[in-house]
N, C-alpha and C positions, 0 to 999 in steps of 0.2 A: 460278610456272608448274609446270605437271605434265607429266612424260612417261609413255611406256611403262612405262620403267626402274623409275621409281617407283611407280608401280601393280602391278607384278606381283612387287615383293618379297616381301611376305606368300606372296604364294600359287607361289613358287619355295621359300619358306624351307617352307612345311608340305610340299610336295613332298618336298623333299630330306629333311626329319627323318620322316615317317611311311610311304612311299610305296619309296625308295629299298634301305633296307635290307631289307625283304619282297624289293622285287622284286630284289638279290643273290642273295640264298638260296634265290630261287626257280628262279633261273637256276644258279646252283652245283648242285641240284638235277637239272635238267633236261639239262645238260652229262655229272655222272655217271650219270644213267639212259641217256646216248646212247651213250656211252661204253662202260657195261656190256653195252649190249644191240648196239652196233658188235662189241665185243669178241667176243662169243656168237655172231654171224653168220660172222666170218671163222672162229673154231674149225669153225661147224659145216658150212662149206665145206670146209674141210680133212679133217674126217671123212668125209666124202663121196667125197675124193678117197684116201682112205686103204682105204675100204668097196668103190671101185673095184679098190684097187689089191691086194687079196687077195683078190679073189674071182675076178683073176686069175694069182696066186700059182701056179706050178707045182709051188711044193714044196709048198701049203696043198692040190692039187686030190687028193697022193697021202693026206690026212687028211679025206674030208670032213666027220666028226665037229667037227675042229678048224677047218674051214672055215666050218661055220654057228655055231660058238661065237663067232669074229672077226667074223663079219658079222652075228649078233645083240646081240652089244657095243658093236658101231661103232652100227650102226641107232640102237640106245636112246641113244646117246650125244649122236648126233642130233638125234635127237627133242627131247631133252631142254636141247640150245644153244636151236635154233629154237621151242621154247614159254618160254625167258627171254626171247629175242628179241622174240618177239610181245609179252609180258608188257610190255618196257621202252617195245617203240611205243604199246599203248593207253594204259600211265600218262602217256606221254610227250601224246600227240593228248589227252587228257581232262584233264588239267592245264591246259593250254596253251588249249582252249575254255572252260575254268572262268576263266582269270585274261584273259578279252577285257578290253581297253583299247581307249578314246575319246581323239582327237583333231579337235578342228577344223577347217575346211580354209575359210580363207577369202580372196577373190579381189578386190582393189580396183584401184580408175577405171576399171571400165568402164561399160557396156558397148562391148567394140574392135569393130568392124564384120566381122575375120574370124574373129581368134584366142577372142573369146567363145564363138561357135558349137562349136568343133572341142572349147573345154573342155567345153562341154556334153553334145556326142557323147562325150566319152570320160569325162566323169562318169555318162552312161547308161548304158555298157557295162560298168562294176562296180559300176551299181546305187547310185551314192553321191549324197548330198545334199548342197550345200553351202550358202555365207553370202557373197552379190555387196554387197560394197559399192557403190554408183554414184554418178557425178557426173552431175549435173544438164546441164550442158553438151552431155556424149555421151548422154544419155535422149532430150532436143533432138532430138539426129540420127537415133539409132538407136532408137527406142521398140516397134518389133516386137522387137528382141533382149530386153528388159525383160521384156516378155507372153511370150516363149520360153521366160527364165530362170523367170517366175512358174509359168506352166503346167506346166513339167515338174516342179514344188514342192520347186524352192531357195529358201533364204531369200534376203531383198535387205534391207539394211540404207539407211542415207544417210551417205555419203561427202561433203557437200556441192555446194555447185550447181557452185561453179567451182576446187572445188581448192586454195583460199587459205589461207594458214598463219592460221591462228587467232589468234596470239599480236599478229598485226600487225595486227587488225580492230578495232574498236568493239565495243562489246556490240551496238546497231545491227545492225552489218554484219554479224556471228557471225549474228543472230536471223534476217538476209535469206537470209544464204544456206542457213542449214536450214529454216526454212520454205519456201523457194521451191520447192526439190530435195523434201521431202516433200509439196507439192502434187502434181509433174510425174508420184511411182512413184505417191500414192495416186491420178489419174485414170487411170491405166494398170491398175493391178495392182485398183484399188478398195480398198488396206488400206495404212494409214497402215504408216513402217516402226515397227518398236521400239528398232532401236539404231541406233548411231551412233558412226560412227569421224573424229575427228579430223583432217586431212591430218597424216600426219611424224606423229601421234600426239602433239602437245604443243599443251597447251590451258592458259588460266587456269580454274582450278575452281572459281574463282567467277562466271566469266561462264557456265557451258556449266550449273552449278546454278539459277539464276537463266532462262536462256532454253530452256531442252527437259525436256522430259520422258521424255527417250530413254535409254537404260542406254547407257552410251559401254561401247564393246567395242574394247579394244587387239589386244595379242597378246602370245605366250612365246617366239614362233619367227618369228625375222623372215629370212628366205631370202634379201633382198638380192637378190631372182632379174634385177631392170633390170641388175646390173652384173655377174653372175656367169655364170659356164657351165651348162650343164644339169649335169654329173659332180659341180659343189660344189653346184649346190641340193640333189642327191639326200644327199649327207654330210651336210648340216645338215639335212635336215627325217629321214632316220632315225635322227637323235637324240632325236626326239620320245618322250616317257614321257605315260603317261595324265593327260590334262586339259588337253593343250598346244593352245593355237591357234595354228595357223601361218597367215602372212603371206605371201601371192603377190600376183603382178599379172594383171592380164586380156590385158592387149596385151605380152605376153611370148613369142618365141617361143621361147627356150629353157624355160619353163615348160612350155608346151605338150607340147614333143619329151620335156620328164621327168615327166610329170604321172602315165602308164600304169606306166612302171618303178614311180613312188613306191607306185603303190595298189599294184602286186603285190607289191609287200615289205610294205605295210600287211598283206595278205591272209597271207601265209607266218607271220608273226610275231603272227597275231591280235591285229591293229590297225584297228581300223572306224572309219574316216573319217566323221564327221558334220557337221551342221549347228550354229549357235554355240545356239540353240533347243534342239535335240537332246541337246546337250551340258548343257547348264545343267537341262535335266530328269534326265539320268542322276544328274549330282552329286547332285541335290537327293533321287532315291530312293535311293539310296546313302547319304545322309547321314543321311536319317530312318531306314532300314532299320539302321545301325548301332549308332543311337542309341537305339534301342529295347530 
């Protein structure tokens, strides 16, 4: 039997050896550019306040010689913090654009009849794609949510028809319930899905090699968000590093209530939310592009 765990070893181990120590040193990096250039702002408020403070000097006003000497030294002194300053913010914003990171963002068993919608309104509002797993059961119910999630061009994956742990089925049963669930999105959507998530993520790998033709897509980041708070989903999903797919649910509402927080730390931190599509084209011109 296979899980998550064991599927995304490899690809946490090349994470951590190729990926990790760049991105240290990029942050060691960017920490003392902020630092340098924090440092240069408070001096050159202090200058300012100094440039104030002799030019109304009473004993500076009986030299005025010596008056514009001090207030031409402060000036350049100035001048000369707040252009480090400026300095430290573009290397700091140009750096920070140059090293964007991709993450995943994908949503299973829905489609929920309310809390689906609300993700979608707030997946609109920062512009972001994602990857709807669905159950066949809730497509049943809800099949305008489906055509919703389609049309506004999120991917939808198959989640299976009814949710069943895999390990406990037939090959049979396995082949029923994903073909069933990939008829119900492809008369909806018109396009068969391409991947396909496991329930619980534990499957035998030789029954699911054998009956689909689907790329099974796990995850690296599982939120646990059914039993947690919104304040610990957000701690664990911005531990995400570039290439992670993380794991929500659709009928969650503390997902819901943390979904905006997370994209606007994705946003601060030049981290773009994608699709599992999306993602898998970046790695791959990335990888050719390096390989070259």
């Amino acid at each position: 039997m296979l899980n998550h765990k064991s599927q995304i070893a490899n690809l946490k181990q090349y994470q951590n050896t190729n990926v990790l120590n760049s991105k240290q040193f990029r942050l060691l990096g960017f920490r003392i550019l902020n630092l340098f250039g924090a440092w240069n702002l408070v001096l050159g408020i202090w200058d300012l306040f100094a440039i104030c403070y002799h030019s109304c000097n009473s004993q500076l006003k009986k030299f005025p010689s010596l008056l514009v000497t001090h207030y031409s030294s402060l000036l350049s002194l100035f001048a000369i913090r707040y252009l480090l300053f400026t300095i430290c913010y573009l290397l700091l914003t140009t750096c920070c654009f140059a090293q964007e990171n991709f993450v995943a963002l994908t949503f299973d068993d829905g489609p929920h009849p309310y809390y689906t919608r609300k993700i979608l309104e707030i997946l609109d509002r920062f512009n972001v794609k994602a990857t709807f797993f669905l159950v066949g059961t809730q497509i049943e119910k809800y099949p305008y949510l489906v055509k919703e999630i389609f049309e506004k061009g999120h991917e939808i994956g198959n989640h299976t028809y009814s949710h069943k742990r895999l390990i406990f089925l037939t090959d049979e049963q396995i082949k029923e319930q994903i073909l069933k669930n990939d008829l119900l999105i492809e008369k909806i959507t018109g396009k068969k899905p391409l991947y396909f998530r496991p329930p619980g993520g534990r499957y035998y790998f030789k029954s699911l090699k054998n009956l689909t033709r689907h790329e099974v897509i796990l995850w690296t980041i599982n939120t646990d968000d059914i039993k947690k708070s919104a304040s610990q989903i957000f701690k664990d999903v911005i531990q995400a590093r570039d290439g992670d797919i993380i794991l929500m649910h659709s009928g969650v509402p503390q997902t819901v209530k943390v979904l905006p927080r997370i994209l606007r730390f994705f946003k601060r931190n030049n981290i773009r939310a994608v699709s599992v599509s999306q993602l898998k084209k970046i790695q791959s011109e990335r990888f050719f592009s390096t390989s070259d």
